[in-house]
C-alpha positions as CSV (number, residue, x, y, z in Angstrom):
1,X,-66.4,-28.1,-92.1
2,X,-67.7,-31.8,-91.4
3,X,-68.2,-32.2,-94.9
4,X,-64.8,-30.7,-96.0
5,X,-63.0,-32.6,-93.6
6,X,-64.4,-35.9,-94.6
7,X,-64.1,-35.3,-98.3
8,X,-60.3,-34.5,-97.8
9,X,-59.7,-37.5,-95.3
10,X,-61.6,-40.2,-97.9
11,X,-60.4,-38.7,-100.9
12,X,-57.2,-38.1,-100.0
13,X,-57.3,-34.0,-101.2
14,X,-54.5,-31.7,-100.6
15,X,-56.4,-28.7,-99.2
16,X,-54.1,-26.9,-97.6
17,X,-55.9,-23.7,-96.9
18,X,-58.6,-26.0,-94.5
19,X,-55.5,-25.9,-91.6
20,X,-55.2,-22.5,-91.1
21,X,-58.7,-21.8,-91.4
22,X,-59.4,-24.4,-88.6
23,X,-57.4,-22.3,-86.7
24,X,-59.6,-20.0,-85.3
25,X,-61.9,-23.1,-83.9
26,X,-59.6,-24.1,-81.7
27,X,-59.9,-21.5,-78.9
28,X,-63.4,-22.5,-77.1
29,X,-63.3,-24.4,-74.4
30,X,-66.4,-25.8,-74.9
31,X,-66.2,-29.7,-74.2
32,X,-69.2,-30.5,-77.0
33,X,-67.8,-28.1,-80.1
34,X,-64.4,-28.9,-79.3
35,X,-64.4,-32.8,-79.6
36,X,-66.6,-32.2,-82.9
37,X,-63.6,-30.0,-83.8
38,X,-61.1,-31.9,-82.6
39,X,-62.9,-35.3,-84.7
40,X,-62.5,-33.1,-88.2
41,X,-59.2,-32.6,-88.2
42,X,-58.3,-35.8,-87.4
43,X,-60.3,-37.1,-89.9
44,X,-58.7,-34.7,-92.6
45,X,-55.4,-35.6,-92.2
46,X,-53.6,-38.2,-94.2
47,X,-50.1,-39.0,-95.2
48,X,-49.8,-37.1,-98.6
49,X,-50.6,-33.5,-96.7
50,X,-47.3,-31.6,-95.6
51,X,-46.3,-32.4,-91.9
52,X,-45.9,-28.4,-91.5
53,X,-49.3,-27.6,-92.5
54,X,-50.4,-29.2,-89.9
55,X,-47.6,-28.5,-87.0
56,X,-49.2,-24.6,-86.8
57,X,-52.9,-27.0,-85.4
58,X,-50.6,-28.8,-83.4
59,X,-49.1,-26.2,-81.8
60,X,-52.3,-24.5,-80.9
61,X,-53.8,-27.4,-79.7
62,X,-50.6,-28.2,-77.2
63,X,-50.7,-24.4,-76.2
64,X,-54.7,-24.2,-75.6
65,X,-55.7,-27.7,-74.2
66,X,-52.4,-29.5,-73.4
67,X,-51.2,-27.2,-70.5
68,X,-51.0,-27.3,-66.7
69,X,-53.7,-24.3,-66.3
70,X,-56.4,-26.4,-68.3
71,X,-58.7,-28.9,-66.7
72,X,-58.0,-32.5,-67.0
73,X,-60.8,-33.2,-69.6
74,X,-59.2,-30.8,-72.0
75,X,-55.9,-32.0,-71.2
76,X,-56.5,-36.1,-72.1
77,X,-59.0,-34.7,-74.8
78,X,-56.0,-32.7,-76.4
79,X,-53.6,-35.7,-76.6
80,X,-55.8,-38.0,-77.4
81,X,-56.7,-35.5,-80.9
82,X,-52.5,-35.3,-80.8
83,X,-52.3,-39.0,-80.4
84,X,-55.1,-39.7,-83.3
85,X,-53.3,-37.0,-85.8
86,X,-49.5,-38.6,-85.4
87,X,-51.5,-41.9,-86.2
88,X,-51.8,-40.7,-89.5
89,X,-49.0,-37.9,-89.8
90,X,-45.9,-39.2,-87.7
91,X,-44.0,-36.6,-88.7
92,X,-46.1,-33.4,-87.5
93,X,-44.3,-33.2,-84.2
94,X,-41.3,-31.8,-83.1
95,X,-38.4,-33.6,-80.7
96,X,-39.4,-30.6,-78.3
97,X,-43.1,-31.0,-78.6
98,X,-42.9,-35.0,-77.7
99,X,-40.6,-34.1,-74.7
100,X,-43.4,-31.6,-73.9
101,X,-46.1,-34.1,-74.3
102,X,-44.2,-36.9,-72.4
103,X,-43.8,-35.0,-69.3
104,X,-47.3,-35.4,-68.8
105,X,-46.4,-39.0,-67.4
106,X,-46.4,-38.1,-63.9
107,X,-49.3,-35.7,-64.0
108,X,-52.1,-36.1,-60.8
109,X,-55.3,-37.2,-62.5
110,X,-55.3,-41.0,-64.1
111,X,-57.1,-39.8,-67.3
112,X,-54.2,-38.1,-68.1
113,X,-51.3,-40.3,-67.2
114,X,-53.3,-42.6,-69.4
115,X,-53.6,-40.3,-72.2
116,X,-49.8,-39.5,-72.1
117,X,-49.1,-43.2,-71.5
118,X,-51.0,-44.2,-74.9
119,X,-49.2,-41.6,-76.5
120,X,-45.8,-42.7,-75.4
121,X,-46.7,-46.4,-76.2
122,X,-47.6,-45.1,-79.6
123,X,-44.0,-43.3,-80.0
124,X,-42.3,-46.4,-79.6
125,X,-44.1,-48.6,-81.5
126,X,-43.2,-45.9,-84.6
127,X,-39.6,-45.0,-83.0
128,X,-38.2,-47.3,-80.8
């Protein structure tokens, strides 16, 4: 998967079966495999692959680690991956996603205030 991942990021490939295959990755909760996880697919995304290949990652990554029943780590790790992939693919998210994702703002621990707060600074810098 490393290797895929970085030959579709550098190359700039359009393999769009890689996505839903990465799906079924995304359910441990395992700090370690989960960054590594989380690294690939934000190094495989560029701005020629289709914004709704990717929104079915996004929305598994928001339902699995961006919650209020996860722990904090996975909560700032998730939107910090979400953060990283709209770097590259502004257009993967929804208007109800980002309203999702904002409301994280006033959360209780400061790792993920700051998480959400870089992801809202990164929202207006694209969008004002």
């Amino acid at each position: 998967l490393r290797l895929v991942s970085r030959l579709i990021g550098r190359h700039r490939l359009l393999l769009l079966s890689f996505y839903p295959y990465v799906l079924r990755y995304l359910t441990s909760h395992d700090k370690e495999k989960i960054g590594e996880i989380f690294a690939m697919i934000v190094e495989s995304c560029h701005d020629l692959v289709p914004p709704e290949d990717v929104r079915p990652v996004l929305e598994k990554v928001i339902s699995n680690y961006v919650t209020d029943f996860c722990s904090n780590q996975n909560i700032t790790v998730g939107l910090n991956a979400i953060r990283e992939i709209l770097q590259r693919m502004p257009l993967a998210l929804t208007a109800d996603q980002i309203e999702y994702l904002v409301g994280f703002r006033t959360f209780k621990n400061k790792s993920v205030v700051a998480a959400c707060k870089s992801l809202v600074n990164f929202f207006r810098d694209v969008c004002p």
